[in-house]
N, C-alpha and C positions, 0 to 999 in steps of 0.2 A: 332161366334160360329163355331165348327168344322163340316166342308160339307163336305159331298163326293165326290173326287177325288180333295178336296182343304185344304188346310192346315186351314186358317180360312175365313170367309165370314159372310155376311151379308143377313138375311133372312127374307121376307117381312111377319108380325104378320095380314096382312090385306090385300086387292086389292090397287091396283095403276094404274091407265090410266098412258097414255103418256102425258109429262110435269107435272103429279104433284109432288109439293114438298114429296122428301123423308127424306132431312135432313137438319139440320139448325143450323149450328153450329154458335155461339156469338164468337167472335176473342178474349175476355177472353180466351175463351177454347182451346184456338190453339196454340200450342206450339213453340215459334218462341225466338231467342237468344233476342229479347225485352221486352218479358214475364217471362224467365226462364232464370237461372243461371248468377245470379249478379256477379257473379266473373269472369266474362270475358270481366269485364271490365279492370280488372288489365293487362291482354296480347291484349289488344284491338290494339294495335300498331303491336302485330306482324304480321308477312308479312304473314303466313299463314291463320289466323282469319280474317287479313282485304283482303286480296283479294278472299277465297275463301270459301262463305258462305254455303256452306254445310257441309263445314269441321267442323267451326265454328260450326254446328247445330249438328254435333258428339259431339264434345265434350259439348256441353252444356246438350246430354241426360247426357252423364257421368256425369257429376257435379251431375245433380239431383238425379240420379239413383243410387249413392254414398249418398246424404244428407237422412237421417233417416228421418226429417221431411219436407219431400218435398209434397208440395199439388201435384205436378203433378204422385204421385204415384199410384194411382189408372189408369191413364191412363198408368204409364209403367209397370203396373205390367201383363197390358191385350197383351204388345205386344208377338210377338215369341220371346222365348228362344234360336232359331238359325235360320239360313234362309238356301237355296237353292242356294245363290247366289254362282258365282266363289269363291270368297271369303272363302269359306267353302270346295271347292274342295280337293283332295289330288293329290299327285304325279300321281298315275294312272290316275284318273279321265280327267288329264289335257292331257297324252299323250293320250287318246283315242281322244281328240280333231285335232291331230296334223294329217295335210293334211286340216282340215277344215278352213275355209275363219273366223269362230271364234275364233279361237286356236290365233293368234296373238292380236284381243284386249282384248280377254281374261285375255292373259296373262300380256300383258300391264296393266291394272287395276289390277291385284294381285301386280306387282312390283312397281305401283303407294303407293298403300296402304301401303304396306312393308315399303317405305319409308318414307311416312306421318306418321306410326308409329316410327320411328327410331327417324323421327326428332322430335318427341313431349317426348316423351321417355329422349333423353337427353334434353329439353328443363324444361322439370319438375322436374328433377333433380339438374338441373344447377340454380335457381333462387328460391327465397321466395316469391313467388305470391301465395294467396289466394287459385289457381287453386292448384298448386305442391302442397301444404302443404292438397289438400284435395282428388286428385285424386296418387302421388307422388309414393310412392311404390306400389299402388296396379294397376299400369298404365299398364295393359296384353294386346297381340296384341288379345288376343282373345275378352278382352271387347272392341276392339276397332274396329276390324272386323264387332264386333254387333252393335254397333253406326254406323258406315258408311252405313251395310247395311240396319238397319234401315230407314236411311235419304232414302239414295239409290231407295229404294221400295215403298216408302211412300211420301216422299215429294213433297211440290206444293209449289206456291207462292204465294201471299196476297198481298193487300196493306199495308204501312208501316203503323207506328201510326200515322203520318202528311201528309200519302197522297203522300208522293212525289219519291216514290222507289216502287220497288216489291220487297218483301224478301222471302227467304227460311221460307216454315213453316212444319211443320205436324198436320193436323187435327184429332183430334181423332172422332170415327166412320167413318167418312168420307174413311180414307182412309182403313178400313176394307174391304171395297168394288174390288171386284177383276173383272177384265178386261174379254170386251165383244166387238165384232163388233160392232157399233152404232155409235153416234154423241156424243160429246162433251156437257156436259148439268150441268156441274160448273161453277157456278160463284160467286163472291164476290158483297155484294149488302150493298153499303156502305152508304143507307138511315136505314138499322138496323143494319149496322155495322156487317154483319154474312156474313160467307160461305153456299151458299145454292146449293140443287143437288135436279135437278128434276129429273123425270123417260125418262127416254128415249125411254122406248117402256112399253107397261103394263105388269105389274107381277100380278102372282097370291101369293092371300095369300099360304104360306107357301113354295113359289120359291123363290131360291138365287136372290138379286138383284146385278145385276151389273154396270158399269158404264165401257165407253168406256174412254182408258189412252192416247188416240190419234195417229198419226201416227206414227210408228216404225214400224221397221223389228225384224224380231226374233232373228238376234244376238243383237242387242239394249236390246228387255226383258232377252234373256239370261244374259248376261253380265251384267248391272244396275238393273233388276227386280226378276231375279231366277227363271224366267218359260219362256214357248214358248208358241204359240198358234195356233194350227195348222188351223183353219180360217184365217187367217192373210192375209186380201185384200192389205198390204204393204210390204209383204217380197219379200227377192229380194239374189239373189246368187252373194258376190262379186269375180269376176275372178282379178288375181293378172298377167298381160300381162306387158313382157321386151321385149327388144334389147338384144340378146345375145351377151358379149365380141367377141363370136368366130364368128360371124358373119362376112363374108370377106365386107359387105355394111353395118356396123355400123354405123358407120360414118356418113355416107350418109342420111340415116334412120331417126337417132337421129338428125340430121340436120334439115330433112323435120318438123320431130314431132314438134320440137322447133320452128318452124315459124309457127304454126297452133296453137302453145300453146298448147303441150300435152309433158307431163315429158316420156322419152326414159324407164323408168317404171312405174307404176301409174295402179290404182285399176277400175275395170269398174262395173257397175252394173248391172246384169241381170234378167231381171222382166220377167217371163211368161206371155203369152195371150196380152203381147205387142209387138212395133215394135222390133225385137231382134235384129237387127243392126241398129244402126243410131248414129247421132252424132261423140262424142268422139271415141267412140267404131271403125264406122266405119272407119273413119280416121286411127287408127291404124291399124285395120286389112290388109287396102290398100296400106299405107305405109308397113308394112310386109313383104307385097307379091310383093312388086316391083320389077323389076328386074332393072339392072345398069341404062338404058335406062330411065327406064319412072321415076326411082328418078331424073337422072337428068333432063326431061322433065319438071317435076313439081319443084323442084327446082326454075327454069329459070323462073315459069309461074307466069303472075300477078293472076292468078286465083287461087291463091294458098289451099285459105280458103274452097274453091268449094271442097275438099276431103271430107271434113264429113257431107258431103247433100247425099241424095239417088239421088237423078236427076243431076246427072254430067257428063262433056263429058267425060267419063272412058270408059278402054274395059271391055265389060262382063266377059271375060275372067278372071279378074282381081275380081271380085265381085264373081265369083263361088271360086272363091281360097280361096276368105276369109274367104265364109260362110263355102266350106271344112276344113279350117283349123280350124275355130269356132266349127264345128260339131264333129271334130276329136279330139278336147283338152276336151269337154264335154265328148268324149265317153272313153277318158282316165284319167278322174276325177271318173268317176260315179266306177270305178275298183276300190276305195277305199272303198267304200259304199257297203253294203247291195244288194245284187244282189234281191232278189226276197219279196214279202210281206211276209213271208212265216218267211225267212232270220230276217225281220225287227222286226216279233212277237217274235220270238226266242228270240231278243237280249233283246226286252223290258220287258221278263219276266226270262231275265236270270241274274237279281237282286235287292234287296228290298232296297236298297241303293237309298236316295232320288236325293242325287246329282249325282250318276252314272246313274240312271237311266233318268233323264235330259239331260245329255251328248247323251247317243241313240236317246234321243227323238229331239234334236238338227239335229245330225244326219240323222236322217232318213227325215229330213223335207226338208234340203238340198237335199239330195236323190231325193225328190219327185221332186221338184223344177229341179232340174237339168234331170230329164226325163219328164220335160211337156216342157222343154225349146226343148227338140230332137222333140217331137212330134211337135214343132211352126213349124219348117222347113221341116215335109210335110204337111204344108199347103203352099199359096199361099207365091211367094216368098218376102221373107223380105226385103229387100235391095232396 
């Protein structure tokens, strides 16, 4: 049913404690390429359907969602008519992305899609299977869009009919249920054969129930789910750190990186309210800040690995440069964003557009994220 500030959701007609059963779905009812759309068995060889089972689970809504008399119509007639995902985005929408750490897999999963379209498109066209002669001209990237992001939003995995695989499926009611902090409280209980979901924490009669979709960050929901969440105890800001060509210690540098196992460019990830340097991260930052001397120092040293520990014999000297130069590429990210709350409301009510207004809400999340990460460094220090 339709909730406020949710497209659609699931709302409890009664009380629930924590762990009772709220749904119970029989694997009859569950929509998986074993149950639905026999005709995929005719392209069952191709290299798309056998190695990539979500794909597979697109096109088998299509099959159905084309057949007049498909029993599984009642459950697609209750899905969305379009989603939120990138998918759905337009030109604008996607440069308002650009500068953010989700602008690039963004935009990768639209050019993915593009061409899983393209190739099924001629592939329906090009042969007599069952499939072309029933999805064949009316094969639209816009129904195809809706299939994917269907699966995309909705999809889990089951046990097969014999037990011996996990498959892509979709549950219906089940996955009506829209994301919450909590635990994990699905499972498949294969003494009745069903999908079962307890409560996770107690609802009251006539509150949303929700269900926690596990650990992700909010470019993950962005990108694959079509929302953010701004509670999210898993997001995390990825910074994008190189060797510059014009570097006169390139060389040198990428040298070091490569014997410690770290790529001369490569994505790092930054979590608030944690350690904000360590590891990988650290290592490069240190590497960085070398000067001629101490690359070739470490270089030569069997201690090589000891760069990306906090407790190493390094000069301090060398750790304040890093965390300066960490502090300084933050405070020259954050010049792309929303300067003030104030800034942020503006943007979010400066349109009713569901997927542009997504895009801000992306936005601004990052934002937050990247001024709790300035506020870690004055506390005690990191390194």
């Amino acid at each position: 049913m339709q909730l406020k500030d949710y497209d659609l959701g699931l709302k409890a007609e009664k009380d629930f404690e924590e762990n009772d059963l709220l749904l119970e779905i029989p694997k009859q009812l569950i929509f998986s390429v074993y149950r639905a759309a026999p005709e995929l068995k005719d392209i069952q060889n191709d290299v798309m359907i056998q190695h990539m089972p979500q794909v597979a689970l697109a096109i088998a809504l299509l099959i159905e969602k084309k057949r007049e008399d498909s029993k599984w119509k009642p459950y697609l007639n209750i899905l969305p008519k379009k989603y939120c995902t990138v998918l759905y985005m337009n030109v604008k929408d996607m440069m308002e992305l650009k500068g953010s750490p989700s602008f690039e897999p963004a935009l990768k999963q639209c050019r993915n899609i593009a061409r899983q379209y393209s190739y099924f498109h001629k592939l329906f066209h090009n042969n007599e299977s069952s499939v072309s002669k029933l999805l064949g001209d009316d094969f639209t990237y816009e129904d195809y869009r809706w299939a994917v992001s269907t699966v995309m939003t909705r999809q889990n995995i089951i046990p097969s009919e014999d037990g011996s695989q996990m498959i892509h499926s979709l549950i219906p009611m089940w996955d009506m249920c829209n994301h919450q902090e909590g635990r994990i409280t699905t499972n498949f209980n294969e003494a009745s054969n069903s999908c079962e979901c307890h409560a996770m924490r107690d609802f009251k009669s006539g509150e949303q129930i929700f269900i926690y979709y596990g650990a992700r960050t909010n470019t993950e929901f962005f990108v694959h789910s079509g929302f953010v969440h701004p509670g999210n105890q898993n997001d995390d800001f990825v910074l994008r750190l190189g060797v510059s060509k014009a570097d006169a210690l390139g060389n040198e540098r990428a040298e070091l990186l490569t014997k410690i196992n770290l790529l001369p460019i490569s994505d790092y990830s930054l979590k608030p309210d944690q350690g904000l340097i360590s590891g990988p991260l650290l290592g490069f930052l240190r590497i960085f800040n070398m000067t001629k001397e101490e690359l070739h120092h470490w270089l030569q040293s069997d201690a090589v690995h000891d760069i990306t520990k906090v407790n190493c014999e390094i000069e301090k000297s060398l750790d304040e440069k890093a965390i300066k130069f960490l502090k300084t590429r933050i405070i020259i990210l954050l010049t792309q964003y929303p300067k003030t709350q104030e800034d942020c409301d503006k943007l979010l009510h400066s349109t009713q557009d569901p997927c542009r207004k997504l895009v801000y809400q992306m936005k601004i999340l990052e934002r937050n994220i990247l001024n709790r990460i300035l506020l870690g460094f004055e506390k005690p220090t990191k390194v």
